[in-house]
N, C-alpha and C positions, 0 to 999 in steps of 0.2 A: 928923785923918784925913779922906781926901773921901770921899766919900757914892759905896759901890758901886750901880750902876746895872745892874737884871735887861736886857740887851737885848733878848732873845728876847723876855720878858712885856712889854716897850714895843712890841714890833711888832707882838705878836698883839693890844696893845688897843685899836692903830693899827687894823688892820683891823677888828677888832669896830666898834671906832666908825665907821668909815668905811661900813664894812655898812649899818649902821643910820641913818647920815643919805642915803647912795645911797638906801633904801630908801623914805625918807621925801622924799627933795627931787627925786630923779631924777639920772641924770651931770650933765646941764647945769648943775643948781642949786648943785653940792658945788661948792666952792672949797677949794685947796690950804691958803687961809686957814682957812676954817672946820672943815676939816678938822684944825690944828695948834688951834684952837682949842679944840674937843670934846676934845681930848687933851690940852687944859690944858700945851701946849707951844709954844713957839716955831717959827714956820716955819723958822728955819735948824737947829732940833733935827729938825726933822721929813724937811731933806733929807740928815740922817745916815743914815736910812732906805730913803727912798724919794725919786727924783729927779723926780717928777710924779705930780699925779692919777691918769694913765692909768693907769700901773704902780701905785699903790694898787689902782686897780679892778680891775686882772688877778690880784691879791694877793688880793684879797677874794675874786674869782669862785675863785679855786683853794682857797682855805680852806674855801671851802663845797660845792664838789666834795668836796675830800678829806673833808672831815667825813659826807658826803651815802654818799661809797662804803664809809668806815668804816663807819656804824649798817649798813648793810644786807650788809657781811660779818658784823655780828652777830647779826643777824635771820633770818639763813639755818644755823643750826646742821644741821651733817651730819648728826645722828640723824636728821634730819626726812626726809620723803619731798621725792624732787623736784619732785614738783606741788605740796606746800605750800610748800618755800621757793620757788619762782616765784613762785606767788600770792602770800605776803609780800613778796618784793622787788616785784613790780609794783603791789601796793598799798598801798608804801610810798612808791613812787614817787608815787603818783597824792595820799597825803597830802600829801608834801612840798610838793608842785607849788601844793595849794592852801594848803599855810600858806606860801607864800613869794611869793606870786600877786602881789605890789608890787614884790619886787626882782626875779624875774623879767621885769616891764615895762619896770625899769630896763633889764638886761642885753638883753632882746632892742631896745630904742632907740638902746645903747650901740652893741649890734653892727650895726643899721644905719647907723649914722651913721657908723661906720667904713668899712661898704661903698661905701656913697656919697661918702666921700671918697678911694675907690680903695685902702685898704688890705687886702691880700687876709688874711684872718680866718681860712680854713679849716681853719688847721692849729691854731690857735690853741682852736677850736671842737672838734675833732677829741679834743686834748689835753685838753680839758673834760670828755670825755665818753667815753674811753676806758675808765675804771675800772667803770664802771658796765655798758658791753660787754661787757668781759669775763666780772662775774659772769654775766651773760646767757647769754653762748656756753659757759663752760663747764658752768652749769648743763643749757642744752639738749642738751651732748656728754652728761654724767653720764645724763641723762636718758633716752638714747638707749640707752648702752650697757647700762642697764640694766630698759631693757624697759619706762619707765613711759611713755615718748614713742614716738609713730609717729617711723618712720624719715622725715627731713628733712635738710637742707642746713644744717647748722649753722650757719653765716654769713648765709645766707639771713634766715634767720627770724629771727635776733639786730638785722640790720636791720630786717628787719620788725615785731618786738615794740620796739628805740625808734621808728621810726617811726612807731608809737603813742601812746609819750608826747611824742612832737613835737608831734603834732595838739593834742595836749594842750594843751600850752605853746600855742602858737596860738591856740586857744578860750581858753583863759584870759585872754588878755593882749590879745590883737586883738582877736578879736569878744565878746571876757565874756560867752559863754553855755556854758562848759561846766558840766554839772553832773555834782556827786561821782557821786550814786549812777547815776547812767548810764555814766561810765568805770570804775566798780570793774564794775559788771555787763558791758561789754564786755572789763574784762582775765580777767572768769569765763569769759567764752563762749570766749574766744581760749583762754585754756590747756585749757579742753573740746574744745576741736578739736585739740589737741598729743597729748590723753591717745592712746593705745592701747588699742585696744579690748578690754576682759578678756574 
């Protein structure tokens, strides 16, 4: 009898590992080899999978989106008021950013060097970060309609508020001077300016 093989659990350990050496060596450094090798698999098992690095790395970045916007539908439980699940979600975000502060170097090098080689990213970027908008905007509507939020522009502000944690990302990874407690105290003062005035 031959040896059943989980395909799913191979690909998500493909991407774990792949995470973890992007993480550590940067895009440039990972090899399609070193990659089948951390997986203790052969490169032609490897492209039963996946048909190049790139497409690993897009694999990885979507794995940890979706894992990123899963914790923080869990984090925001509806009993809670709207200004604290915001505050949760935005200083969840503001953890994340700094426990991931190497592969996000990664990712933002990966995504310039695509730019620079004329492949347009936007949508790609867009797709990245969608799920994480959403809770945003619909939190900010919830918020609104029910009285804990000044009236705003939903959309508006939903840009607005990532546009925060952009800068973010930025400080962190380009200039390395953001520090925690100064962006949790700016996502405090922001959603103080959202409250409505009791």
């Amino acid at each position: 009898m031959g040896i059943v093989i989980d395909h799913d659990a191979r690909r998500h350990k493909i991407i774990a590992k792949s995470i973890q050496l992007f993480a550590e060596q940067g895009y440039d450094g990972v090899t399609y080899q070193k990659i089948a090798d951390s997986c203790c698999i052969a490169r032609t098992t490897l492209y039963k999978y996946f048909k190049n690095k790139r497409q690993i790395f897009n694999y990885a970045i979507w794995e940890v989106t979706n894992l990123l916007v899963d914790e923080f539908r869990r984090m925001t439980n509806p009993r809670d008021t709207v200004i604290d699940r915001l505050e949760r979600l935005l200083l969840g975000v503001v953890d994340f950013l700094f426990e991931r502060r190497v592969l996000l170097t990664v990712i933002l090098d990966y995504l310039l060097a695509a730019q620079r080689s004329g492949r347009n990213i936007g949508r790609t970027i867009a797709g990245h970060t969608m799920g994480l908008r959403r809770i945003l905007h619909r939190l900010l509507v919830e918020g609104m309609r029910k009285g804990e939020l000044k009236p705003v522009d939903a959309r508006v502000m939903t840009e607005l508020l990532y546009s925060q944690m952009e800068a973010a990302v930025l400080r962190l990874t380009v200039s390395q001077n953001a520090d925690r407690k100064e962006l949790t105290q700016q996502v405090k003062a922001f959603i103080d300016l959202l409250k409505r005035d009791a």
